[in-house]
C-alpha positions as a Markdown table, in Angstrom:
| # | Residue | x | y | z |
|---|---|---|---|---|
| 1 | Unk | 0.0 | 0.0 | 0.0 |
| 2 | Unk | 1.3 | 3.7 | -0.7 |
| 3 | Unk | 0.6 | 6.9 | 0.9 |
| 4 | Unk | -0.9 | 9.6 | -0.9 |
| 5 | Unk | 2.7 | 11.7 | -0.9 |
| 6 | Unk | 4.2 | 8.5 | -2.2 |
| 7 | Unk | 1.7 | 8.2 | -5.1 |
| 8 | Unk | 2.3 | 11.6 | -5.5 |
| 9 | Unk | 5.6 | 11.9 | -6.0 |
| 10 | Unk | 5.5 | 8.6 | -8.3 |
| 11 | Unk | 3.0 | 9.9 | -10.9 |
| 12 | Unk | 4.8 | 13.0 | -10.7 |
| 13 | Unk | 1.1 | 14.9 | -10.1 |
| 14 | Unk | 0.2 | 17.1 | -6.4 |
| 15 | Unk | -1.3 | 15.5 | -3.9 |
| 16 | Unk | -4.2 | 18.3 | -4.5 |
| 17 | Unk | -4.8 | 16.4 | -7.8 |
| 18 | Unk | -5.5 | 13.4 | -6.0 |
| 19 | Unk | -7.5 | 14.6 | -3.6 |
| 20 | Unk | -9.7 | 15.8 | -6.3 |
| 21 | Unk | -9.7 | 12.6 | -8.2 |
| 22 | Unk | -10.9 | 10.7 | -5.0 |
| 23 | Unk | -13.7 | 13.5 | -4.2 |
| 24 | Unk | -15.3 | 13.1 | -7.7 |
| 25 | Unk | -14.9 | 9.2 | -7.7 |
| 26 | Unk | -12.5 | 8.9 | -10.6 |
| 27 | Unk | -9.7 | 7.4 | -8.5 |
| 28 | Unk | -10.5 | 6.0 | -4.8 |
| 29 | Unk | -8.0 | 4.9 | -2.7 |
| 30 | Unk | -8.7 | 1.0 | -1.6 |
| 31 | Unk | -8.3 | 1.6 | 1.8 |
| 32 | Unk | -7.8 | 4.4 | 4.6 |
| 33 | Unk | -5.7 | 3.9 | 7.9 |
| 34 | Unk | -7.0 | 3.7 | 11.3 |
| 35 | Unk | -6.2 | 7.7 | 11.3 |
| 36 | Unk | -8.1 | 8.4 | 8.5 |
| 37 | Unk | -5.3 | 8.8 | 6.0 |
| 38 | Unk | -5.7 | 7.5 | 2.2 |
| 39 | Unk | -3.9 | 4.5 | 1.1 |
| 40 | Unk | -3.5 | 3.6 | -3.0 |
| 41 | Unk | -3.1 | -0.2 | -3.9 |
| 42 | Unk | -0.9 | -1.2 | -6.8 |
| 43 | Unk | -4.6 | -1.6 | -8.6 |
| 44 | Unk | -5.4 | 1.8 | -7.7 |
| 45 | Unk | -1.8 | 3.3 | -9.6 |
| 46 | Unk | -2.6 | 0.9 | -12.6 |
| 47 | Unk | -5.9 | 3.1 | -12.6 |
| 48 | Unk | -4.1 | 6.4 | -11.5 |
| 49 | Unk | -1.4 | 5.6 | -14.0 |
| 50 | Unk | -4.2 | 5.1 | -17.4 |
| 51 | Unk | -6.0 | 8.3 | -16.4 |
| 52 | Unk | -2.7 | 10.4 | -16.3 |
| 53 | Unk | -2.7 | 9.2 | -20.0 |
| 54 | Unk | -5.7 | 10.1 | -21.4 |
| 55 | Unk | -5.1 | 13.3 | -19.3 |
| 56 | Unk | -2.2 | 13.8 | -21.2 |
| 57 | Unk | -4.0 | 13.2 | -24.6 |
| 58 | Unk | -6.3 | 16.0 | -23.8 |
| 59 | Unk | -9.7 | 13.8 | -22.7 |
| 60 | Unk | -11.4 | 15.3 | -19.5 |
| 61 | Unk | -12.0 | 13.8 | -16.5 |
| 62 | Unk | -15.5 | 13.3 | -17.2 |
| 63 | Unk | -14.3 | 11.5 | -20.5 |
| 64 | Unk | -11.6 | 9.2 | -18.8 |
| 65 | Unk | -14.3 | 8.1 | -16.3 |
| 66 | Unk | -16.4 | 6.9 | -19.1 |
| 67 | Unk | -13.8 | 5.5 | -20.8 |
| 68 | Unk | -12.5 | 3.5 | -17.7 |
| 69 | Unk | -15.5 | 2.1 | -16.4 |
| 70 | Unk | -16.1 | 0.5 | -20.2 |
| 71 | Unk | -13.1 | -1.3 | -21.4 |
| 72 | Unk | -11.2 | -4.2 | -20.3 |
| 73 | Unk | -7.5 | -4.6 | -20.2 |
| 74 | Unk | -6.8 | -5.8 | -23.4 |
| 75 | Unk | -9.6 | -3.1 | -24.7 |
| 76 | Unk | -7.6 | -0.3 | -22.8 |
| 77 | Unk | -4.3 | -1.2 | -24.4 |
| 78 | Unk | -5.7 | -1.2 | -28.0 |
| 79 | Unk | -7.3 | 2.3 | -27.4 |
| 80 | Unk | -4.0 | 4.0 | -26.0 |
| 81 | Unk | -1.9 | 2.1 | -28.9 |
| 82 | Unk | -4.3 | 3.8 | -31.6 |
| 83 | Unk | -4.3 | 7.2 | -29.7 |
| 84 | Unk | -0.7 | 7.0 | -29.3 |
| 85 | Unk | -0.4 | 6.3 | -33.2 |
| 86 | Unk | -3.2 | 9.1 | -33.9 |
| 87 | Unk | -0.6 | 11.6 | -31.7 |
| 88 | Unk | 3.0 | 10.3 | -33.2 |
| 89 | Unk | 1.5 | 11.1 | -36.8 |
| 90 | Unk | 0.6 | 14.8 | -35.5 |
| 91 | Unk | 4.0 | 15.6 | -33.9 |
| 92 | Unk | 6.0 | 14.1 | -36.8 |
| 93 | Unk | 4.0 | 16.6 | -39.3 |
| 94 | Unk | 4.6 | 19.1 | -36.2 |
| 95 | Unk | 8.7 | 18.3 | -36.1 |
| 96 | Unk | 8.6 | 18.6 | -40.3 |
| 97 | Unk | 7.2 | 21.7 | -40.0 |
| 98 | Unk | 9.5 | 23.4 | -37.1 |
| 99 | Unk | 12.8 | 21.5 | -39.8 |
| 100 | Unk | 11.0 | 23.7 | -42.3 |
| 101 | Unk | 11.0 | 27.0 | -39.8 |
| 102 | Unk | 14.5 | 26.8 | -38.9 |
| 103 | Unk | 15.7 | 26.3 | -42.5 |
| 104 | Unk | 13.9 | 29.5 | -43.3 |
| 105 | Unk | 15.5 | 31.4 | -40.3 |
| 106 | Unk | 18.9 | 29.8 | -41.2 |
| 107 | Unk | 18.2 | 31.3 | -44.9 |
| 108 | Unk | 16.6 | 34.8 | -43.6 |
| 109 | Unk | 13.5 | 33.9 | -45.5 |
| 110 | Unk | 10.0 | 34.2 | -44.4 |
| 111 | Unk | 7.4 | 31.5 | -43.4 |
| 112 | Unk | 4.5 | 31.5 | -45.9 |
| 113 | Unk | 1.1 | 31.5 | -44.8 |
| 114 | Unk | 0.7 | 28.0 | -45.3 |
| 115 | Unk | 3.5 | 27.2 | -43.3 |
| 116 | Unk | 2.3 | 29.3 | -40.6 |
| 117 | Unk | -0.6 | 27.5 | -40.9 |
| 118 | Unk | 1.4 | 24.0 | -40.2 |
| 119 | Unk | 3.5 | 25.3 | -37.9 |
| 120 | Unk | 0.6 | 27.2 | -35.7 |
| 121 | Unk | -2.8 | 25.0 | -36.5 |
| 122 | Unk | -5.8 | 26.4 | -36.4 |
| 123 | Unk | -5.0 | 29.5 | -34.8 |
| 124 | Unk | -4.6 | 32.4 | -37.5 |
| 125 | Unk | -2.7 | 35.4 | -36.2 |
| 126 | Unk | -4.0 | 37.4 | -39.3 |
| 127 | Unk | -7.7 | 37.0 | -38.5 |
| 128 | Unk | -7.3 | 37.4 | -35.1 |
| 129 | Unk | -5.8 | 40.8 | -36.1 |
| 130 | Unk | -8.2 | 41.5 | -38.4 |
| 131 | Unk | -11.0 | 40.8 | -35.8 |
| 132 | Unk | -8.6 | 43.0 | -32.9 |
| 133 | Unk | -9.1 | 46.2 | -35.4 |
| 134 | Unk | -12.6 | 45.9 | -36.2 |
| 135 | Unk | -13.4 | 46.3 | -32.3 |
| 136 | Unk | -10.3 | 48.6 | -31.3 |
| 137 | Unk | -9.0 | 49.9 | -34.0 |
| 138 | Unk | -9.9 | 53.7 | -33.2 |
| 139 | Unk | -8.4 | 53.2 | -29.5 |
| 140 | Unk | -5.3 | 54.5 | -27.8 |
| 141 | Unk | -4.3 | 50.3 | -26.7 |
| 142 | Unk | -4.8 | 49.3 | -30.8 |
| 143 | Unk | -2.5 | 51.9 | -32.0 |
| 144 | Unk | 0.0 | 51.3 | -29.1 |
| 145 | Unk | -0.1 | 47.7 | -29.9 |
| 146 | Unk | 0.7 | 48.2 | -33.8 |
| 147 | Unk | 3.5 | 50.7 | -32.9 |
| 148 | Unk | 5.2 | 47.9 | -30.6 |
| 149 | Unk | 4.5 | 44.8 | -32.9 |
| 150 | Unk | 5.7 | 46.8 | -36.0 |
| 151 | Unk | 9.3 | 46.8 | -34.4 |
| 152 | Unk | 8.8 | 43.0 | -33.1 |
| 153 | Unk | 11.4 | 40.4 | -35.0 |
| 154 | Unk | 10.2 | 36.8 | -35.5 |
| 155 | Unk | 12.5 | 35.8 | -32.3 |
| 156 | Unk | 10.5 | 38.1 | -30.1 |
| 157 | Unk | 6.9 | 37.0 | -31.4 |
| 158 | Unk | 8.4 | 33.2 | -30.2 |
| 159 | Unk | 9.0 | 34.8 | -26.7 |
| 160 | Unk | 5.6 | 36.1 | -26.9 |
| 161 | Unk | 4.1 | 33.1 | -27.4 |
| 162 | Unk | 6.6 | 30.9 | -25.4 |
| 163 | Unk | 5.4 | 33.0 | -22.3 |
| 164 | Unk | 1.8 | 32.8 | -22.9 |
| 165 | Unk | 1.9 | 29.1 | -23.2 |
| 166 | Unk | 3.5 | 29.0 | -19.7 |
| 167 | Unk | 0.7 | 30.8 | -18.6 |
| 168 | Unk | -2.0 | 29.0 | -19.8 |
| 169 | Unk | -0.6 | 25.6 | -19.2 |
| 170 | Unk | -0.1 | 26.5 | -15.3 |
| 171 | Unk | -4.0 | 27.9 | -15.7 |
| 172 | Unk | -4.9 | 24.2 | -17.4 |
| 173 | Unk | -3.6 | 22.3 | -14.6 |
| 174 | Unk | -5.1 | 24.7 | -11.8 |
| 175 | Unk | -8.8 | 23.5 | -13.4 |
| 176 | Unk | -7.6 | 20.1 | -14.2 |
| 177 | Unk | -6.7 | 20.2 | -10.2 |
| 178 | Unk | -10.2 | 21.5 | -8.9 |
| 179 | Unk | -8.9 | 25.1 | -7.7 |
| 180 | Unk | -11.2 | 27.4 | -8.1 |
| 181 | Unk | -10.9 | 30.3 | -10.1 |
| 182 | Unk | -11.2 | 33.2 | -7.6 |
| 183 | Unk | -8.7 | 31.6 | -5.6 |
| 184 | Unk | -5.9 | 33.8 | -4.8 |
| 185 | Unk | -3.5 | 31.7 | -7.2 |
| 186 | Unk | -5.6 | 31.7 | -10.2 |
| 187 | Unk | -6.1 | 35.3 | -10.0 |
| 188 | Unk | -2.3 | 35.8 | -9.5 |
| 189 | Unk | -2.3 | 33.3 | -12.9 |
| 190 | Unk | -5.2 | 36.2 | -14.3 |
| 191 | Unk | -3.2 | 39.0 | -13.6 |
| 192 | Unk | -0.1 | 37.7 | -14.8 |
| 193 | Unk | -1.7 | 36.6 | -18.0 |
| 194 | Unk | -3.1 | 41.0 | -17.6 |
| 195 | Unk | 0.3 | 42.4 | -17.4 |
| 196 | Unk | 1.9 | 39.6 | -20.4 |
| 197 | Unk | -0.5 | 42.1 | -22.4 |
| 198 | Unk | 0.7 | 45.1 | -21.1 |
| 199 | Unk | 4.5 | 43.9 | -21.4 |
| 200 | Unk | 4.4 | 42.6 | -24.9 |
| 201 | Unk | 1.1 | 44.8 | -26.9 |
| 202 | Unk | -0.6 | 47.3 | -24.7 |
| 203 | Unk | -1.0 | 48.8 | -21.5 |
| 204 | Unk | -4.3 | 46.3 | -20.6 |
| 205 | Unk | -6.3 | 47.6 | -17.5 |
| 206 | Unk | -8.6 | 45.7 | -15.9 |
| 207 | Unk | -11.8 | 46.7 | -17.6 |
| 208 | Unk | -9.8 | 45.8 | -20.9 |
| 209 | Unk | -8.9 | 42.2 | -19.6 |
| 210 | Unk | -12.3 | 42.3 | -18.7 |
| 211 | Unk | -13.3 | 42.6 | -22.3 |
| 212 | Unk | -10.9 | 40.3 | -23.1 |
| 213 | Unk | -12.2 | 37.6 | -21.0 |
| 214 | Unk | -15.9 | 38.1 | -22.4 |
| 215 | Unk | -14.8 | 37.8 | -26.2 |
| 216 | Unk | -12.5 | 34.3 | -25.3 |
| 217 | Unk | -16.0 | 33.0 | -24.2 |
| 218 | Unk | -18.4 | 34.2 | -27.0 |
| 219 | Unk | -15.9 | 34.1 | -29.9 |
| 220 | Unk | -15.8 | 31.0 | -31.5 |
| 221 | Unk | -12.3 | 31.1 | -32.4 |
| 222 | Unk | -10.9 | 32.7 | -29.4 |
| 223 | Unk | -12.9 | 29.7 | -27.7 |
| 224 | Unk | -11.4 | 26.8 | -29.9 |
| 225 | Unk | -8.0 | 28.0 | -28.8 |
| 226 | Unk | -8.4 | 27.6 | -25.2 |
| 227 | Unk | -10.7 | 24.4 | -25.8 |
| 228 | Unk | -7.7 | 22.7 | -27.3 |
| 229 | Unk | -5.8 | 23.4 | -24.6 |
| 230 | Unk | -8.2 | 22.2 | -21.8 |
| 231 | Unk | -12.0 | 21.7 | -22.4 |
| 232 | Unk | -13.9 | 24.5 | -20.5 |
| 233 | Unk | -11.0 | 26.8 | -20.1 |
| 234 | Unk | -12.0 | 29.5 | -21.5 |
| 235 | Unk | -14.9 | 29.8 | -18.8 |
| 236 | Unk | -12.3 | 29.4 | -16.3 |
| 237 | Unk | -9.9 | 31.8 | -17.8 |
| 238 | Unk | -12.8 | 34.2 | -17.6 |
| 239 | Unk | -14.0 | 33.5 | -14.1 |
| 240 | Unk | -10.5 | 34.5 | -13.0 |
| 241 | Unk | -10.5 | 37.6 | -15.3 |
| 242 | Unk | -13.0 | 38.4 | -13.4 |
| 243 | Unk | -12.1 | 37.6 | -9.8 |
| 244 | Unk | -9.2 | 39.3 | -10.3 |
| 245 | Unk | -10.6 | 42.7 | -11.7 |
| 246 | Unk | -13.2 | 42.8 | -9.0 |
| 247 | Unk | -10.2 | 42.2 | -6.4 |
C-alpha cells in the first residue's frame, strides 16, 4: 500500500490532484488507515497511471471516467496504442514543420502562410488581427499595440508566445486540479496573463482584460483556442479575469 505523498511523488502529479480525483470518484484509494489517511493499492496506480494518460491526450476527467469504467485490459491497451499512433503522426507533421521553420530562419527567408498555418494549427494570427481592429481599432491600446508589434522580429513574437503558453498551461492544470478560479493563485495566474498584455502589446487595465475575457468565451475562435488546450477553459480563464478585476 502507498501513501498519498508517495503516489504523488511517483506519478509525478500534487497531492491536491488526487485529492480531487478521490472526491469526484474517478480514482479512490482501496483503503484508509485507522487515522483516516488515504492508502493507494498497486490496482489503484494501474488506474491512476491510465488516467494520467488520457489526461495527457487531452480527454477530460469526465471522459476518462467513461472510458474506464467501459473497457477491459486488453480493450484499454488497444485504445492508448491507436491514440498514441493518432498523436506520433501529428507531432512528426509538427517536427517537419518546425525543420522547415528553422531552414527559413537559417536562410533569412520568411514563413508563408501555409507554413504558418502548419506550424501554428488552427489558430490564424492574421484573422485574429483582423478581428482586434474591427473592435479597437480607433483606440489608444490598438495603436499602441501596432507601434510595438511593428518593431517585433520573428524571435520576439516566439517569446511572446513561449510565455503565454507558460501561462496558460499552469491555468490548465489549476482546473484540471479542482482550484477554483477566484482563488488567490488563479487570479495571480489572471493577472499575470493581464500584465503579459501590457508587457508585450498594450497597457491592458482591468476593464480591458475584462473585455478580453468576455470575447474568449463568446468568440468562437478565441474559444477553440483555449478548448484545445483544456476543455472549458476558457470559462475558467474568464471567471478569474474576473475575480481578479473585481479584487
Amino acid at each position: 500500500m502507498y501513501a498519498v505523498g508517495q503516489v504523488a511523488k511517483l506519478a509525478g502529479v500534487t497531492v491536491r490532484t488526487l485529492h480531487h480525483y478521490d472526491e469526484i470518484g474517478l480514482l479512490v484509494p482501496s483503503a484508509r488507515t485507522s487515522a483516516g489517511y488515504r492508502s493507494y493499492a498497486e490496482s489503484d496506480l494501474d488506474r491512476l497511471r491510465r488516467i494520467l494518460f488520457y489526461r495527457e491526450l487531452g480527454f477530460g476527467l469526465d471522459e476518462i471516467a467513461d472510458i474506464l469504467s467501459a473497457g477491459t485490459d486488453d480493450a484499454h491497451l488497444r485504445r492508448q496504442r491507436d491514440l498514441l499512433t493518432g498523436r506520433i503522426d501529428r507531432l512528426e507533421r509538427m517536427r517537419r514543420a518546425v525543420d522547415r521553420e528553422l531552414e527559413a530562419r537559417t536562410m533569412g527567408i520568411d514563413l508563408t502562410q501555409q507554413e504558418k498555418f502548419e506550424v501554428f494549427g488552427d489558430f490564424d494570427p492574421d484573422e485574429h488581427a483582423a478581428e482586434t481592429e474591427r473592435r479597437w481599432g480607433g483606440s489608444d491600446a490598438y495603436r499602441e499595440s501596432q507601434r510595438r508589434m511593428a518593431r517585433y522580429t520573428k524571435q520576439d513574437w516566439q517569446r511572446f508566445v513561449a510565455e503565454q503558453d507558460v501561462i496558460h498551461r499552469e491555468l490548465a492544470e489549476a482546473k484540471r486540479s479542482g482550484i477554483a478560479p477566484d482563488s488567490p493563485e488563479v487570479m495571480d495566474l489572471a493577472e499575470r496573463h493581464r500584465q503579459h498584455i501590457t508587457r508585450w502589446c498594450y497597457e491592458c487595465t482591468s476593464e480591458i482584460h475584462r473585455g478580453l475575457g468576455e470575447m474568449y468565451v463568446a468568440d468562437a475562435r478565441f474559444r477553440s483556442t483555449y478548448e484545445q488546450i483544456e476543455p472549458g477553459l476558457a470559462e475558467y480563464v474568464y471567471a478569474a479575469i474576473e475575480a481578479n478585476a473585481a479584487r
